[in-house]
N, C-alpha and C positions, 0 to 999 in steps of 0.2 A: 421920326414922326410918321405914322402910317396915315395914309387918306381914305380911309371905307366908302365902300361905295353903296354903301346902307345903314339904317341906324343902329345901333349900338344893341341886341337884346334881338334884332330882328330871325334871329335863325329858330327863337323856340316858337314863334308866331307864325313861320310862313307854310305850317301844314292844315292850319285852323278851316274848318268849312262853315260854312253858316247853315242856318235853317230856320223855317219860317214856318210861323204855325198860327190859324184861327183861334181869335179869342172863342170856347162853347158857348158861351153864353151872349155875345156882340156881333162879333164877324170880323171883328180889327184883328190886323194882322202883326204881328211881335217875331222880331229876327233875334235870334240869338248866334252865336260864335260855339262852336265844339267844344271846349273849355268851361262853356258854362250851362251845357245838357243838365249835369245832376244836379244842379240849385234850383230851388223855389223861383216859379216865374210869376207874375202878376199883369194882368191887362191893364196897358197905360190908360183906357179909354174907361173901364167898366171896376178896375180893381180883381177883380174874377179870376182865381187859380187858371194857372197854364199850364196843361203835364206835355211837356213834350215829347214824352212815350208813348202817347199815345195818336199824335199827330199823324195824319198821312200825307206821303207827297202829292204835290199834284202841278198835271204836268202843263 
């Protein structure tokens, strides 16, 4: 019986970055994970498309 010393699946998840981007239309801020750049995002606040390509960082 082996004893990990992490959970189970964690090796495809531990290079993930986040990123955070203003709703255009609000100003609420929505964090998404690298894994999920190319899907359709939505403002939890407004409903209002997110493109996250277009976002800039800010420092």
């Amino acid at each position: 019986m082996s004893n990990p010393t992490h959970c189970p699946g964690f090796e495809q998840f531990k290079s993930l970055k986040s990123f955070t981007c203003k709703c255009p239309a609000c100003g609420a801020e929505k964090e998404i994970f690298s894994d999920e750049f190319d899907k359709p995002h939505v403002c939890a606040k407004c409903k209002a498309p997110i493109d996250f390509s277009k976002c800039s960082p800010e420092a």
